[in-house]
C-alpha positions as CSV (number, residue, x, y, z in Angstrom):
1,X,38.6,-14.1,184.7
2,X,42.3,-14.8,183.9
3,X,44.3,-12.2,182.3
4,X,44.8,-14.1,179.6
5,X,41.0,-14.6,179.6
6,X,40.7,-10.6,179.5
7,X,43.0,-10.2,176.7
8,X,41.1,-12.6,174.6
9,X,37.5,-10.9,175.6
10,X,39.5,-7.8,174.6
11,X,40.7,-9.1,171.1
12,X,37.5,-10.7,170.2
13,X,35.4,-7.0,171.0
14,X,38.2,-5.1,168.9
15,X,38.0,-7.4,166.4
16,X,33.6,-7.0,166.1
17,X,34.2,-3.7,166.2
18,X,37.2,-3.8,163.1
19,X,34.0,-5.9,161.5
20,X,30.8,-3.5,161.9
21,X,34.0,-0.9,160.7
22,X,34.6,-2.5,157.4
23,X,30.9,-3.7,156.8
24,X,29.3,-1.4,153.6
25,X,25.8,-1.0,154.9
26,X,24.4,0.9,151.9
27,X,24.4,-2.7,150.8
28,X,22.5,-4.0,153.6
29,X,19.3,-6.0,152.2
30,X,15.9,-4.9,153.8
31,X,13.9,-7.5,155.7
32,X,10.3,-6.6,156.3
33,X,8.4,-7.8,159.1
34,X,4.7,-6.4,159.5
35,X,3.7,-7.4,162.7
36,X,-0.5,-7.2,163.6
37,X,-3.2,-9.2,165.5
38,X,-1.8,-12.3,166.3
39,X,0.7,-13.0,163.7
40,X,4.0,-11.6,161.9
41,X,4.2,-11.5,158.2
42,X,6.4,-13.1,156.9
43,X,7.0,-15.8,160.2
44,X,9.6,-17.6,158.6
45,X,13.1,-15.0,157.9
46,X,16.1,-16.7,156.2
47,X,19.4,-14.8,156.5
48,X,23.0,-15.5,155.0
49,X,25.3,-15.4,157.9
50,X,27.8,-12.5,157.8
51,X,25.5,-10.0,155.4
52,X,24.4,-7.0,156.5
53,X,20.6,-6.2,156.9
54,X,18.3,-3.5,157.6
55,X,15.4,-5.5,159.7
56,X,12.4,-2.9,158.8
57,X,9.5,-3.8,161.5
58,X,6.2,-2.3,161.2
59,X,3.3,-2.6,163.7
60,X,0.0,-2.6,161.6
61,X,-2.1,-3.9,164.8
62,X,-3.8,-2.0,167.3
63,X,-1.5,-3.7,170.3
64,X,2.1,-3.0,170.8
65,X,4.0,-6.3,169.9
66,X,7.5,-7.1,170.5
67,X,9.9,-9.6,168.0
68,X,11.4,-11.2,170.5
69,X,14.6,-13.5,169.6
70,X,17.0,-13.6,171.9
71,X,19.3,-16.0,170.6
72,X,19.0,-14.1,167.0
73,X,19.6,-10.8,168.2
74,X,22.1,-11.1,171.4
75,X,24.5,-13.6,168.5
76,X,24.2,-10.8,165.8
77,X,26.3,-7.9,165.4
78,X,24.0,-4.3,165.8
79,X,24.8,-1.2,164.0
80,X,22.5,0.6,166.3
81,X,21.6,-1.2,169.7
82,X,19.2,1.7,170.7
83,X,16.7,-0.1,168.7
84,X,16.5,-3.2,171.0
85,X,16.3,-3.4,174.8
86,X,18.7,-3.5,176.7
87,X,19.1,-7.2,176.9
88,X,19.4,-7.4,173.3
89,X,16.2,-10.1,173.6
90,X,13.5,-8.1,171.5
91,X,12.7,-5.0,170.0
92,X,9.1,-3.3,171.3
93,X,6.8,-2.0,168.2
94,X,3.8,0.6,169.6
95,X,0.9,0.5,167.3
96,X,1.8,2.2,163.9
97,X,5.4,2.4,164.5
98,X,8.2,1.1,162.3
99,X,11.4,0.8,163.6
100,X,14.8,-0.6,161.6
101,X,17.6,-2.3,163.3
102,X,20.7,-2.7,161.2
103,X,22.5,-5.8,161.8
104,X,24.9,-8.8,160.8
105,X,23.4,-12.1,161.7
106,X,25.3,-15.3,162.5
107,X,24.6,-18.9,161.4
108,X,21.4,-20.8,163.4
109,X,18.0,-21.6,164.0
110,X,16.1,-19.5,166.1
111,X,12.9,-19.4,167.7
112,X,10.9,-15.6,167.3
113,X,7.9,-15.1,169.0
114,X,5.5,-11.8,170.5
115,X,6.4,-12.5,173.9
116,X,2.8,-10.8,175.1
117,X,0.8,-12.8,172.2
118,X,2.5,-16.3,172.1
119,X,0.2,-17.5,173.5
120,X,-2.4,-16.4,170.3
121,X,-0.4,-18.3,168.0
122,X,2.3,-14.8,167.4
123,X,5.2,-17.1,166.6
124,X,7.8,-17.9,164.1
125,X,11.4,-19.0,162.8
126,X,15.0,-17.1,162.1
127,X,17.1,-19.4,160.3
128,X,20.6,-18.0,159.3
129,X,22.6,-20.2,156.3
């Protein structure tokens, strides 16, 4: 990377983190996803880009599941990356856990799925106006 390639990466993290700084998340509009045996309710999440949410998962099956969208959640901005792995390409739900992910999505389509129950059917959209 060039230096002036490393002030850049530099200006555009200060700048995301001047963002999460200013954004007033006790207005951040719950999302609930209830995830069970094979299919997440609702499977079709609309967004509006640059708003904050609070994405409330629940796990009413007797599996673990994972959301898994990579592009959705590695693009968005994340109050608290704890609550995702450390790829930032899903967040695991064991069987009667909830689990809330605070973040600030950015325009797109993307694909969500279960990545252990795809296969059943466990699939979905995430589109961001």
């Amino acid at each position: 990377m060039t230096a002036s390639g490393a002030v850049a990466a530099v200006a555009l993290g200060i700048a995301a983190l001047a963002a999460m700084a200013a954004t007033d998340w006790s207005k951040a509009e719950t999302v609930t996803v209830v995830t069970t045996e094979y299919g997440f309710e609702p499977n079709r999440l609309t967004f509006r880009e640059g708003m904050p949410y609070r994405l409330h998962l629940e796990n009413h099956g007797k599996e673990t599941h994972e959301f898994t969208a990579p592009g959705f959640l590695q693009s968005a901005e994340i109050r608290n990356p704890a609550a995702v792995n450390t790829d930032r390409t899903e967040i695991l739900i064991q069987p009667g856990e909830q689990k809330d992910v605070f973040l600030v999505p950015r325009q797109g389509r993307y694909p969500l799925r279960c990545a252990d129950h795809d296969w059943a059917g466990m699939t979905g959209e995430i589109v961001v106006e």
